[in-house]
C-alpha positions in Angstrom: 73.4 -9.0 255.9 70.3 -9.5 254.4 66.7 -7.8 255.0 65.3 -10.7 257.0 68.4 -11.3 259.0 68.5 -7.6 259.7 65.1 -7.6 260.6 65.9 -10.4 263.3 68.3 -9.0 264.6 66.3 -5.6 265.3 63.5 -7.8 266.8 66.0 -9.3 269.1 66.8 -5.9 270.3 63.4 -4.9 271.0 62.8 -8.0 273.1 66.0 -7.4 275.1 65.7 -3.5 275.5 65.2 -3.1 279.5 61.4 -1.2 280.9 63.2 2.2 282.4 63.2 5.6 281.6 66.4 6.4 279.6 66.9 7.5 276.4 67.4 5.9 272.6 69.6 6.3 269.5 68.5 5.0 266.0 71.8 4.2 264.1 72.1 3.6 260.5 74.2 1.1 258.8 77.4 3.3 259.4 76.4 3.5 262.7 75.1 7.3 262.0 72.6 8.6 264.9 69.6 9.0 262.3 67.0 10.0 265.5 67.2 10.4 269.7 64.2 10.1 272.2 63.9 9.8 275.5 61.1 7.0 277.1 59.7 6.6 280.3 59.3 2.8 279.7 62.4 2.3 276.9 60.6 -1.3 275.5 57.4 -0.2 275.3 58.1 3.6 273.3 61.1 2.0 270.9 58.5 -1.4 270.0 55.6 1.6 269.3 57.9 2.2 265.6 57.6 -1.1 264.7 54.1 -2.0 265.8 52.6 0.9 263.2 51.6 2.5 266.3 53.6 6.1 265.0 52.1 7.2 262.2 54.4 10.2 261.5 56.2 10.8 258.3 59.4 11.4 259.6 58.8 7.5 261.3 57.8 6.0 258.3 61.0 7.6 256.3 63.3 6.4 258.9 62.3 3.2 259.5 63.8 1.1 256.6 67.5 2.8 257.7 67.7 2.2 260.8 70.2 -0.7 261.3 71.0 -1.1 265.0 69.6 0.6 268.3 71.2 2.0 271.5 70.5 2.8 275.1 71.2 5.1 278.3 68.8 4.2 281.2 68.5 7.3 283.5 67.4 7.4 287.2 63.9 8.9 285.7 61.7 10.3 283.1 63.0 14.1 283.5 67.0 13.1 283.4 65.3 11.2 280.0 64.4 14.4 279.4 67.5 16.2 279.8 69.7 14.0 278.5 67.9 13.6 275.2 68.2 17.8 275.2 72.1 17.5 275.7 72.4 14.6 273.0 70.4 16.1 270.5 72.4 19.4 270.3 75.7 17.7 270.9 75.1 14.9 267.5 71.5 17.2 265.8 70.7 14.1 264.2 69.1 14.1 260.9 65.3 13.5 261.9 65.0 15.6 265.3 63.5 18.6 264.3 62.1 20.0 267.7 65.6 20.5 270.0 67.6 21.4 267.1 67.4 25.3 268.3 69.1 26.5 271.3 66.2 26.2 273.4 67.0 25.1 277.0 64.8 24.3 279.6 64.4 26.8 282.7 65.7 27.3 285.7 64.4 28.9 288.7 66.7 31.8 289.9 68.2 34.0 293.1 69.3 37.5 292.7 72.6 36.7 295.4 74.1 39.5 293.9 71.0 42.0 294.6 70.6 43.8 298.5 67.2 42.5 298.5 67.0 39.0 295.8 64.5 38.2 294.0 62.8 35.0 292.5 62.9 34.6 288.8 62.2 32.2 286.1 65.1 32.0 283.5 66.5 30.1 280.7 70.5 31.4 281.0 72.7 29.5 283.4 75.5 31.7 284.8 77.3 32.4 287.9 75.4 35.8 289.1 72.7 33.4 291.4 71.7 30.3 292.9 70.0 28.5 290.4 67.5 25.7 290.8 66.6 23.1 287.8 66.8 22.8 284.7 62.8 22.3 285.0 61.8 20.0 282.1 57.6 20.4 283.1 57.3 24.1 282.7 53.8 23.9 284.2 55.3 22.7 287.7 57.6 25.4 287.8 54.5 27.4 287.4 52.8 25.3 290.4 56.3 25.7 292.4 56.0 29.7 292.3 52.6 29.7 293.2 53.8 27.6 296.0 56.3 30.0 297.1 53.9 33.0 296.3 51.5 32.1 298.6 53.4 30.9 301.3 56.2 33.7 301.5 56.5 37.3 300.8 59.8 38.5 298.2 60.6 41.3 296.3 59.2 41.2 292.5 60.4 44.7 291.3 64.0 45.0 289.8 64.7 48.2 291.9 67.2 48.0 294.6 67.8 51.3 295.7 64.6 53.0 297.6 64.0 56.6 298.6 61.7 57.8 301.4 59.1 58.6 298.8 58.6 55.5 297.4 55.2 54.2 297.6 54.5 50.1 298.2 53.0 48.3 295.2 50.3 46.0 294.4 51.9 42.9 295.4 52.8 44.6 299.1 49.0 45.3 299.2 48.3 41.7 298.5 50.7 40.5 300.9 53.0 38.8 298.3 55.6 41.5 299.0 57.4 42.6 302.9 57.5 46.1 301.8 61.3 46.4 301.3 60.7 50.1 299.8 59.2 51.4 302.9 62.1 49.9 304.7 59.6 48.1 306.7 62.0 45.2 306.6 65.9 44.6 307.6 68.0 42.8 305.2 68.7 40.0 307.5 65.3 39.5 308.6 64.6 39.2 304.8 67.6 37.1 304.0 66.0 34.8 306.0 62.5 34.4 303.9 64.9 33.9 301.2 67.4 30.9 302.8 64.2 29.2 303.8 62.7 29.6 300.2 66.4 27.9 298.8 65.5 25.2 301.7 62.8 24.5 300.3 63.5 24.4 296.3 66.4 22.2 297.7 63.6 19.5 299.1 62.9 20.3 302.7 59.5 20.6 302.2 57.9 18.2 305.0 56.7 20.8 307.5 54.9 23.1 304.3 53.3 19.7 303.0 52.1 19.2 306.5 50.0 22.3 307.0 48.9 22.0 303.1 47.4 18.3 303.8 45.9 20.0 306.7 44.2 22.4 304.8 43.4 20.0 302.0 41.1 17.8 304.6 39.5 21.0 305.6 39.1 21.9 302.3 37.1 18.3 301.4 35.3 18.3 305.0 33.8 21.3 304.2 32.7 20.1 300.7 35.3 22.6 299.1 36.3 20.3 296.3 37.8 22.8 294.1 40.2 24.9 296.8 41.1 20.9 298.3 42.2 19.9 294.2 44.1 23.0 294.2 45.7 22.4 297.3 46.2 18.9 296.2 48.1 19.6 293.6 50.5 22.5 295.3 51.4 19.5 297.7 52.3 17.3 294.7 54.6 20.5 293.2 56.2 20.7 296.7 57.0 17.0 297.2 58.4 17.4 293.4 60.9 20.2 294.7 62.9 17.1 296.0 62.9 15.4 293.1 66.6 16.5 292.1 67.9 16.3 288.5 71.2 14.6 288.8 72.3 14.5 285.0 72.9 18.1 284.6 74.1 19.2 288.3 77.5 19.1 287.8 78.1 22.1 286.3 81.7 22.4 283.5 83.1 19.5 284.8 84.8 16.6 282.4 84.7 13.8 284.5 83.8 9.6 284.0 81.8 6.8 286.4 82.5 3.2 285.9 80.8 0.5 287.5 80.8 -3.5 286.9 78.3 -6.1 287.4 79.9 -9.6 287.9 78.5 -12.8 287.8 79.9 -16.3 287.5 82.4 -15.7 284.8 81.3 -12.8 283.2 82.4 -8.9 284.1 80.2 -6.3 282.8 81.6 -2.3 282.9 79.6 0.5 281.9 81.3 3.6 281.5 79.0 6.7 282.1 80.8 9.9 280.1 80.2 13.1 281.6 81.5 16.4 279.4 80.8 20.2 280.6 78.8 18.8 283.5 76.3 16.6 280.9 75.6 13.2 280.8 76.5 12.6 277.2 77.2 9.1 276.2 77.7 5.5 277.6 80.0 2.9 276.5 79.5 -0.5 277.8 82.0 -3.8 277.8 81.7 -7.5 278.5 84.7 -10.0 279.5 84.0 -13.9 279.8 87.4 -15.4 282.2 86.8 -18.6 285.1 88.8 -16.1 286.7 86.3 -14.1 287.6 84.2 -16.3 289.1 83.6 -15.6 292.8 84.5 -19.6 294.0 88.4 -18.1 292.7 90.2 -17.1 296.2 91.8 -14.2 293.6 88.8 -12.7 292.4 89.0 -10.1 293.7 92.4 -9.2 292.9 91.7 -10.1 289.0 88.6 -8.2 289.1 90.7 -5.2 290.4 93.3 -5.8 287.7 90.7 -6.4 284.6 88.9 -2.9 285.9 92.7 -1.3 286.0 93.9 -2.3 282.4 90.2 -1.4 281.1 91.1 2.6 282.6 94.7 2.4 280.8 93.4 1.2 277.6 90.8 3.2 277.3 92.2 6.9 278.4 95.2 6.2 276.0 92.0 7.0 272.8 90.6 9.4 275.2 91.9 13.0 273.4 90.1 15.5 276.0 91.6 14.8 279.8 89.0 14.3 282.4 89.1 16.3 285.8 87.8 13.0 288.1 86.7 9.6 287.7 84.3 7.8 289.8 84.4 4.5 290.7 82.9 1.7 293.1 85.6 0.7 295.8 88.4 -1.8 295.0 91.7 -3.0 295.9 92.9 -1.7 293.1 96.6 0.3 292.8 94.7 4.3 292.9 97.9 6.4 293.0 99.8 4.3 289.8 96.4 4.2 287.9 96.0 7.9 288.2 99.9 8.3 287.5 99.7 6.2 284.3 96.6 8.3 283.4 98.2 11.7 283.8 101.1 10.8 281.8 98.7 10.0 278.8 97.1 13.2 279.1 99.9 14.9 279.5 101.7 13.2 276.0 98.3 15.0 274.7 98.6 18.1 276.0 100.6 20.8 274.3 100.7 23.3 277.2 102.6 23.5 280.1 100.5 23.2 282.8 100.3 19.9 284.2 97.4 17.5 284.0 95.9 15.8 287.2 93.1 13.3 287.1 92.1 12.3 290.6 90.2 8.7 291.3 87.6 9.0 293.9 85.4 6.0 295.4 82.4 8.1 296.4 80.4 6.7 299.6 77.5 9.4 299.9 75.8 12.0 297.8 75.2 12.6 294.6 78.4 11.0 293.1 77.6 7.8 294.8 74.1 8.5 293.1 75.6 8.8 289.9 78.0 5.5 290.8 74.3 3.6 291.7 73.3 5.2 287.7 76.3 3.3 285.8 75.7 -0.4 288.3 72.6 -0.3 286.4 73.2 0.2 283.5 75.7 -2.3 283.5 73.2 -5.0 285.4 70.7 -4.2 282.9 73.5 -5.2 279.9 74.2 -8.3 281.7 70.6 -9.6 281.7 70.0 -8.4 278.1 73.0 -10.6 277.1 71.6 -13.4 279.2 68.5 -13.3 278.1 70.0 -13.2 274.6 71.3 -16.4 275.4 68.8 -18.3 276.5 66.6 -16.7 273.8 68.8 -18.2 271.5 68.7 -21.5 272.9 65.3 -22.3 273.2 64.0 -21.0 270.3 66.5 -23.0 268.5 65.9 -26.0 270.0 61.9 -25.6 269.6 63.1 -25.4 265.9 64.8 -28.4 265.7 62.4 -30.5 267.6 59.0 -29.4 265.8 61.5 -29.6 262.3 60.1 -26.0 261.5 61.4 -23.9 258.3 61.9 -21.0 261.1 62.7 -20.2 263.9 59.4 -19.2 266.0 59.9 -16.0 267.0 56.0 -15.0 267.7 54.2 -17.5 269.5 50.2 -17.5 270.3 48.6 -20.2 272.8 44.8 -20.4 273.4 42.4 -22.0 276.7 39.0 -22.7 277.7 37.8 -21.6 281.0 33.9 -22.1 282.2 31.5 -22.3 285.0 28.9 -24.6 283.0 27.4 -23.1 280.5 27.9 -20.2 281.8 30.7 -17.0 281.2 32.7 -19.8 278.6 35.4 -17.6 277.2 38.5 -18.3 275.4 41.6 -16.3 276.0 44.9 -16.1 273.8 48.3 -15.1 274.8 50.9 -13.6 272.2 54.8 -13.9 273.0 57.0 -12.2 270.6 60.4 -13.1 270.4 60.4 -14.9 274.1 58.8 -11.9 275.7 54.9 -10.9 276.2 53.1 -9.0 273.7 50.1 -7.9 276.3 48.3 -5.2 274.1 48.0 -8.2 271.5 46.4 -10.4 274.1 42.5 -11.3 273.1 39.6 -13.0 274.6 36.5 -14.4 272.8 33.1 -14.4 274.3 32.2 -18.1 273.4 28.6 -18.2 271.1 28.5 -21.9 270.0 28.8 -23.4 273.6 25.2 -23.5 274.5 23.8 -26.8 275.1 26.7 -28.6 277.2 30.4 -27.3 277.8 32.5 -28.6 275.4 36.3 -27.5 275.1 36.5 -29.0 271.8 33.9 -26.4 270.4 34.7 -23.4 272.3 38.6 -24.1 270.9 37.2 -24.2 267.4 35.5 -20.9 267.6 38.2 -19.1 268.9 41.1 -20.2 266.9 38.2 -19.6 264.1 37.8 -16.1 264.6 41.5 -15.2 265.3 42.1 -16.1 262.1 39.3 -15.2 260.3 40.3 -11.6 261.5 43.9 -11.7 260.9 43.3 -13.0 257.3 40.2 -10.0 256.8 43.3 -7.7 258.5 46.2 -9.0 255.8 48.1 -9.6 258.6 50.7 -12.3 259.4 50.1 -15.5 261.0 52.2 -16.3 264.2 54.8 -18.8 263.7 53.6 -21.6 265.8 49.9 -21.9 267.8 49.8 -23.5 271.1 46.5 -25.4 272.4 46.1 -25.9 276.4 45.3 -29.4 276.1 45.6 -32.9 274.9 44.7 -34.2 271.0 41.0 -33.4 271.4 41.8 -29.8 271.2 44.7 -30.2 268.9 42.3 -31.9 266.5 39.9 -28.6 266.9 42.5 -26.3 266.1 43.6 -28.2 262.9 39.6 -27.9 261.7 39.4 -24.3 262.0 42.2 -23.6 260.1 41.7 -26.5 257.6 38.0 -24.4 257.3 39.9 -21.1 256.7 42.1 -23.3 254.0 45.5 -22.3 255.5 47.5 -24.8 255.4 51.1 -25.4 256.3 50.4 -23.7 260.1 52.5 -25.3 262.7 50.1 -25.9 265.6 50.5 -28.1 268.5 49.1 -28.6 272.4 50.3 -29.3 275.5 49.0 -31.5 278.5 48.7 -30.7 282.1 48.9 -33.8 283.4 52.0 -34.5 282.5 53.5 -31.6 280.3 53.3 -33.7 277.4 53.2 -31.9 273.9 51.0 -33.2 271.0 51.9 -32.2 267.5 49.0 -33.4 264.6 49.3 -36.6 262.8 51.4 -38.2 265.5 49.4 -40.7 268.1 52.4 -40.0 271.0 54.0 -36.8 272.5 57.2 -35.8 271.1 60.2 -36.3 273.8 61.4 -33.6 275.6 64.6 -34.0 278.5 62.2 -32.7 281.8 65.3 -29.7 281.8 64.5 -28.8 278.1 64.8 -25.1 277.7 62.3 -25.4 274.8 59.8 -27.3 276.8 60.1 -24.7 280.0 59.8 -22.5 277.7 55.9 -23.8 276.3 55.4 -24.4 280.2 55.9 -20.5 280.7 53.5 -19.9 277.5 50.9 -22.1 278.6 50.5 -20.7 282.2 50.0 -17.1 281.3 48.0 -18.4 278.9 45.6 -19.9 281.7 46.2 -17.0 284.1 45.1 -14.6 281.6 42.1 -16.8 280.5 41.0 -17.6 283.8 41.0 -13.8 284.9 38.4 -12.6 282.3 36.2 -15.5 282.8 36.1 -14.4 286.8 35.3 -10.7 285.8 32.9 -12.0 283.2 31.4 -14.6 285.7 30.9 -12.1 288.2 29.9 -8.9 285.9 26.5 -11.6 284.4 26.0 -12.9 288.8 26.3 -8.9 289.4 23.6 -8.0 286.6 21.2 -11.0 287.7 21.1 -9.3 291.6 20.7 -5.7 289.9 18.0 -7.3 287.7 15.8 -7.5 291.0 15.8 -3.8 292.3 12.6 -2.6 291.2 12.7 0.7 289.6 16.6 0.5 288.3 16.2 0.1 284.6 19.0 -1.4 282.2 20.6 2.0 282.2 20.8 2.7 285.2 22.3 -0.8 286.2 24.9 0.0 283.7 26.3 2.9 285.1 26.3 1.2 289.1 28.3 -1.4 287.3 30.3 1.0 285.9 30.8 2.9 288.7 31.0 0.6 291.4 32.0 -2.8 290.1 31.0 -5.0 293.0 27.6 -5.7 295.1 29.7 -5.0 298.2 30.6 -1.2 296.7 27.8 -0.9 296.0 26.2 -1.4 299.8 28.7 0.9 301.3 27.9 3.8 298.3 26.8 7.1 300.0 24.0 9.6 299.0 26.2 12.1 297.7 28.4 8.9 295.7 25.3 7.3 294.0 22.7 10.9 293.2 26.2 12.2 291.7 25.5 9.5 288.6 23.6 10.5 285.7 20.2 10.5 286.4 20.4 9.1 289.7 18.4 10.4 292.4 17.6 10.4 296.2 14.8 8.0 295.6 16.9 5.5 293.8 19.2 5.9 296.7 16.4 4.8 298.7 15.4 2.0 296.6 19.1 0.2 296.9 19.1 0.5 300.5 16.0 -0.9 301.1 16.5 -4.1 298.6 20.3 -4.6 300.4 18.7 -4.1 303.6 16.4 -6.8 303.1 
């Protein structure tokens, strides 16, 4: 494969790759995990590399290897988090350097085993407690105890055995502790403190969050704004104790969950692999059969029997047996399935004991959770492989129809919007490979459009100064430029670049009126079938294009009719309008701000205060 082709086909990727949290796997050309991350929005972190946005080394070096890119979505950014933990000891790829240790993240632990348990923060899992986590924000484990602290008293010494001369200690004196060495408190009456402290760390935490938002309105009543942050932020800790962690809660267990998306004649499964209780890998499959399709009386039946076969194919490779498999409910044949499977594993297995894996259909819970976690994944394949398709399609066909020397993979499309004369501004769109590129979006402030409006003009400048820029920058031009408009504007286009002497750009516009497109040195729109993919596809372009335009000439339009009213209050001065605007963005915010809203700006006082209510007054 060559370099360029490579390149397109890791562009492709990026466009496809789905905006969830999840995690990512760099693979060289021998399909070698090179790097892991996790990613709270998986197309924006993995497009970061090849925007220059990383500067690091280690991204730089690893750049030119990487040959193909995989995917796990997960329910949210802390099983990202985990999982990316478990992967990265599992493979230690070659460029991970900070989870190559045996650091794990902590847990929150119960003494069960102690008369009198205790509350501790720990980083080794085993069987002598409850344990709560794995917490992946250290700091909110931090908030959580202070939670807990304040709201119940526990024992924090390790003793357990008390005689008649021991003496309380600080934390009984603060009220943090019930005293348990002066046997001021029974066992059960403090087993009790300790179940509702587990109820809580479990999620139940409405009636606590209750008396805490309470206190927080106090708190901000009373001007207390320091004690109502704190308390803001304990309720934010609490209503993140039910957040649970489901990729690493099922603890030493080998087990699989396979779900399908279906739709018209495709079947998608993806195959969630669970080993020792960790999310560790996902294997996904696609199967094209009219069969399928749901208009088939049988598809059901079919649908059973492709999901059946897929479970016998694939645990004949399978080498380690697997306690339990999850999947979604079908008429499928459970008891011969789960036969044929335990034979396998049992022509692996070298001891006598016998194998048993059982096939569950879970309904509720955790495991239908985890059911829920593999439909998505394998929704989210079936759209990237649709998309793929039609990406294909009408990039292709814009190709063929504009006869370009490639196919155009990054698109940018410019309009005009105006009041007058006044707030002109030009806005410009980038799409790269069929998807938006929004922190590449632009807008020009229009300087040459004085006298009368003219679109022609305004187009002019700001295809002008793109360029200009992008030339100064020695970076690449976009593949094709798209005009809102007719031949007028086309024309403009083609005299700022002939001014900036490139030649050879493909540029061409496209009508409202009738969703006609223009292409230079041709009197008559080229023909396009009203279904084209390609021409939907300029459509698409060229109303973002106007929606984005058309937003920043409101905001400008209203920032200059905002500054003209401000202009008017005697004794507010240029800076001083500046930070109102700044703060307050409207007239009408403005009108409602209170005393203690507009004296707490920079050099604002109570006469200034004055001064705005008596000018909105009038």
């Amino acid at each position: 494969m060559s370099a360029l082709n490579h390149q397109d086909n890791l562009q492709k990727k990026l466009s496809l790759m789905p905006e969830s949290a999840g995690i990512y796997k760099m693979l060289d050309k021998n399909k070698k995990i090179l790097y892991i991350g996790k990613a709270k929005n998986l197309k924006k972190r993995i497009s970061s590399y090849f925007n220059k946005q990383d500067n690091r080394l280690m991204i730089k070096n690893m750049l030119p290897a990487i040959a193909d890119i995989e995917f796990i979505i997960t329910g949210s950014e802390k099983e990202a988090l985990i999982l990316e933990n478990n992967l990265i000891k599992r493979y230690k790829p070659f460029y991970n350097l900070d989870l190559k240790d045996n650091k794990t993240f902590p847990y929150l632990k119960i003494t069960c085993r102690e008369d009198y348990p205790r509350i501790i923060k720990t980083r080794v899992y085993n069987k002598k407690g409850i344990y709560f986590g794995p917490y992946t924000d250290v700091s909110l484990l931090h908030k959580q105890m202070e939670v807990i602290k304040q709201y119940y008293a526990y024992k924090k010494c390790k003793k357990n055995r008390f005689s008649k001369n021991d003496k309380p200690c600080l934390y009984y004196h603060m009220g943090q502790c019930p005293g348990v060495c002066t046997g001021k408190i029974s066992k059960t009456k403090y087993k009790q403190t300790i179940d509702e402290i587990c109820s809580l760390l479990k999620g139940n935490t409405d009636t606590v969050i209750k008396e805490l938002e309470k206190e927080m309105k106090y708190y901000a009543r009373e001007k207390m704004f320091e004690k109502a942050i704190r308390t803001r932020d304990k309720i934010q800790a609490l209503k993140t104790l039910a957040e649970r962690q489901y990729v690493s809660c099922f603890n030493n267990k080998n087990f699989d969950v396979i779900n399908y998306f279906i739709s018209e004649e495709t079947l998608i499964i993806a195959h969630l692999l669970f080993r020792n209780g960790k999310l560790i890998n996902k294997i996904t499959n696609h199967f094209t059969n009219k069969l399928f399709h749901r208009n088939n009386p049988a598809h059901i039946t079919f649908l059973s029997d492709a999901i059946n076969e897929y479970l016998i194919q694939y645990y004949k490779k399978l080498p380690v047996p697997v306690k339990e498999v999850y999947l979604p409910f079908l008429y499928i044949n459970t008891q011969s399935t789960a036969a044929i499977i335990n034979d396998i594993f049992s022509g692996q297995n070298h001891n006598s004991k016998p194998l048993k894996t059982k096939i569950t259909f879970p309904v509720k819970g955790e495991k239908k959770r985890l059911l829920e976690l593999a439909g998505s994944n394998a929704r989210i394949s079936f759209f990237q492989l649709q998309n793929n398709q039609k990406y294909g399609r009408r990039l292709i066909e814009l190709r063929n129809k504009l006869k370009l020397k490639r196919i155009p993979r990054v698109i940018e499309a410019f309009d005009i919007a105006n009041t007058g004369l006044s707030a002109v501004v030009a806005g410009m769109v980038r799409y790269v490979n069929a998807e938006k590129d929004k922190k590449n979006y632009r807008v020009f402030n229009i300087k040459t459009v004085t006298n009368k409006p003219d679109d022609y003009k305004a187009v002019k400048e700001a295809v002008l100064r793109r360029y200009q820029r992008l030339i100064s920058e020695k970076k690449k031009l976009p593949d094709l430029i798209l005009i809102d408009g007719g031949k007028g504007q086309l024309t403009a286009a083609g005299s700022a670049l002939d001014r900036l002497n490139i030649k050879g750009q493909p540029v061409i516009a496209i009508a409202k009126k009738k969703e006609q497109i223009f292409v230079p040195k041709k009197d008559k729109p080229l023909d396009f079938a009203p279904d084209s993919p390609a021409l939907k596809y300029l459509i698409q372009i060229r109303d973002e294009t106007h929606r984005f335009t058309n937003s920043r000439h409101i905001n400008k339009r209203d920032k200059t009719a905002l500054k003209s009213i401000l202009n008017q209050i005697k004794g507010i001065g240029p800076a001083k309008r500046q930070l109102l605007l700044n703060r307050f963005k409207t007239i009408d915010s403005i009108k409602k701000a209170e005393l203690n809203e507009v004296a707490a700006l920079p050099y604002f006082s109570t006469r200034d205060f004055q001064r705005l209510q008596r000018f909105f007054s009038a």
